[in-house]
N, C-alpha and C positions, 0 to 999 in steps of 0.2 A: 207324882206325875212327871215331875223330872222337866227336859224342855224336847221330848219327843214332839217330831212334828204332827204326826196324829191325833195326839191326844191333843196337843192345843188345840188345833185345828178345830175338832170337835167339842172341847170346853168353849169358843171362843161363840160356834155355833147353837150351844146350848142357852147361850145369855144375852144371844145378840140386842132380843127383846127388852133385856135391862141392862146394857152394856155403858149405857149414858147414864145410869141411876150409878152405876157402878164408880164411876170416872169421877162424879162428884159427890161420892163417898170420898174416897182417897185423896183428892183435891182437897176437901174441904170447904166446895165448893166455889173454889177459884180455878176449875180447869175453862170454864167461859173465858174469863178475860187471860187468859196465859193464849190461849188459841189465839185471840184476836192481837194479841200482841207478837204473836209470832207472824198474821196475818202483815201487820203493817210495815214487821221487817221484810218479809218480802216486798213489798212495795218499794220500800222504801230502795231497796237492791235491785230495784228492776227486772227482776227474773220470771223467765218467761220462755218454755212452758214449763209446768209447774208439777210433775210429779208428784204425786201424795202416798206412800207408800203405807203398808201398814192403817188404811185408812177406815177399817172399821166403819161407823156407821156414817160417815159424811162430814163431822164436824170440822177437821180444820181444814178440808178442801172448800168445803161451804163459806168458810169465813176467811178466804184466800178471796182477794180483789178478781172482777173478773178481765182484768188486764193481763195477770199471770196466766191463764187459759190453763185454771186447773185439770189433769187427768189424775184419778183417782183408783189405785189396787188394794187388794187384798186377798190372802188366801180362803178364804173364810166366804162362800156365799152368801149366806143369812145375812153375813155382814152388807155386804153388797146391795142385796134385794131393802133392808134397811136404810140404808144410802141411798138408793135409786129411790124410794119411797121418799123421802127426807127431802133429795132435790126438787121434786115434783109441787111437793107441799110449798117450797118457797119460789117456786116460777123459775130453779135455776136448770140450763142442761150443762149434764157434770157428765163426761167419760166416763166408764167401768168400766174395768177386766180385772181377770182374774188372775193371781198370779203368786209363786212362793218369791216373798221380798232374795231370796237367796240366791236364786235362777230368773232374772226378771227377760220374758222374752223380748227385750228392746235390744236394738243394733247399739254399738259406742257411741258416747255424748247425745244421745238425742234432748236432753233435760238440761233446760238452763237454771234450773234449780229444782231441789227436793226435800221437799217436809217429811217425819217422821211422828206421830207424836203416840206417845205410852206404844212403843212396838218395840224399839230396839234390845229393851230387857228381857225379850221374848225367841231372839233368836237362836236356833238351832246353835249358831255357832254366828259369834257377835264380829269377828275381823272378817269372816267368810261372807256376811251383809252387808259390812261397811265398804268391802272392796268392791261388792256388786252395785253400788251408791257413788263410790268415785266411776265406776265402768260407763256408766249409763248418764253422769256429766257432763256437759262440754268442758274443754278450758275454762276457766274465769268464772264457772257456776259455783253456786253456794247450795250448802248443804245445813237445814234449820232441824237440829232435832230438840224433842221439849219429851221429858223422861223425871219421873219423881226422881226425887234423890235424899240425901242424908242432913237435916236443920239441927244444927245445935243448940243448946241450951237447953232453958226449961220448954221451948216450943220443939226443939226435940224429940223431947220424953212425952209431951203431949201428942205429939203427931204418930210416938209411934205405939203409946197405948191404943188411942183412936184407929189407927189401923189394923193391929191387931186384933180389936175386938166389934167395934161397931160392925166393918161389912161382912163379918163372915156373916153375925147372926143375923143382919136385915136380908143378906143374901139368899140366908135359910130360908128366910117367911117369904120372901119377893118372888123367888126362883125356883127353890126347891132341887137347888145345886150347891150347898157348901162346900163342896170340893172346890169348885170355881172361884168362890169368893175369898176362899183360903189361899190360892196357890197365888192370888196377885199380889195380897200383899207382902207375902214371904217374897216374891219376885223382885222388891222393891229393895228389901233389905240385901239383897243376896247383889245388886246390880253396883257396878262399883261409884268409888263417888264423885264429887265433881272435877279435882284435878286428876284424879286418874285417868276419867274417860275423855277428858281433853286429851291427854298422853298418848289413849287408844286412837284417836280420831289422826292422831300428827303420823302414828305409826303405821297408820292406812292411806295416809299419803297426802292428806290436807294441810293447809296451812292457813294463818292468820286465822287460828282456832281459840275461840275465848268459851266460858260459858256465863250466863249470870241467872243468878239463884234469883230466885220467884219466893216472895212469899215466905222470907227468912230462911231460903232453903229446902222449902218442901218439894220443890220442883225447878229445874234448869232447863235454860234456853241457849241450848249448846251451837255453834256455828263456825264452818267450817268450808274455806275455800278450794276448790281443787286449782293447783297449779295452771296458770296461762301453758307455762311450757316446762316441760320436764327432762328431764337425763337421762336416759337407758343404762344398764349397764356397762356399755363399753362408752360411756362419757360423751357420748352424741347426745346436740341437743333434737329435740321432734318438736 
């Protein structure tokens, strides 16, 4: 499948229905509380409003305070209509629109901060979304992404048996899409690891970029500031 935007597109559509079954396969199911703790970092940052990129079926817009005046995208409708379903059921109103995280149709800075979570290892081309995420910043905005990643040791070797074999098959019986359930977790191996993609995150122009592993590792809560003021190339400050 590769990371053609179609084909995700349309894998992402195929599952939207068990897309939450999915997320707490590979979690292990601690992607609940990694959400809400990404939730209270933003509080905690004051950021406001609150992009959700990559948002799938609703959960970490859902579990964003409603101080932050979460707006929620995706490319993926099913995902969407899922989400809109989801806010209804809890009395919340949450924004949608649609949108490729790549090309997002917003003017500069309009987002005092932006969550990502399980999307960025998904992108067509990963510095070409992360630049579109410093774009759509103001100054002084933070940027919260939460993305599996690589646990050492023996929870390691257990995390990455478990992923490679539980969700394909439950996928099979659940979905009746192994292909879908196959390409996430290869997705996971393939996405680089924790100080790497701090390194990616500084080299798209953030700073005060830390991550901290979740869960021994199985998952990062990556965050990233875009600069108050920045340098042009001819050495003017803006």
């Amino acid at each position: 499948m590769g990371k053609d935007p179609r084909a995700i597109r349309g894998m992402f559509g195929r599952i939207a229905h068990r897309y939450d079954l999915l997320n707490h396969l590979l979690s292990l199911g601690r992607d609940v509380s990694w959400r809400r703790r990404m939730g209270r970092r933003v509080a905690e940052a004051g950021a406001c409003p609150v992009l959700d990129v990559c948002a799938g079926t609703g959960d970490v817009a859902l579990a964003l305070p409603p101080s932050a005046a979460p707006v929620a995208t995706d490319f993926c409708l099913p995902m969407l209509v899922a989400a809109r379903r989801k806010a209804e059921r809890r009395g919340r109103e949450l924004p949608l629109f649609a949108a490729d995280a790549l090309a997002l149709p917003l003017p500069d800075g309009v987002a005092g901060g932006v969550t990502v979570a399980f999307g960025v290892r998904n992108f067509h081309s990963l510095e070409r979304g992360l630049g579109e995420l410093v774009r759509v910043l103001r100054p002084g905005g933070v940027l919260l992404v939460l993305e599996f990643s690589h646990p050492s040791g023996l929870l390691g070797g257990a995390a990455a048996v478990w992923s490679r074999t539980v969700p394909p098959v439950v996928g099979r019986i659940v979905s009746g899409d192994p292909e879908a359930y196959a390409y996430l977790p290869a997705s996971v191996d393939r996405f680089p690891d924790t100080e790497a993609m701090c390194g990616i995150l500084e080299d798209a122009g953030f700073e005060r970029v830390r991550g901290r592993r979740l869960t021994g590792g199985v998952a990062t809560l990556y965050e990233g500031w875009k600069p108050v003021r920045s340098v042009d190339d001819a050495g003017e400050a803006r």
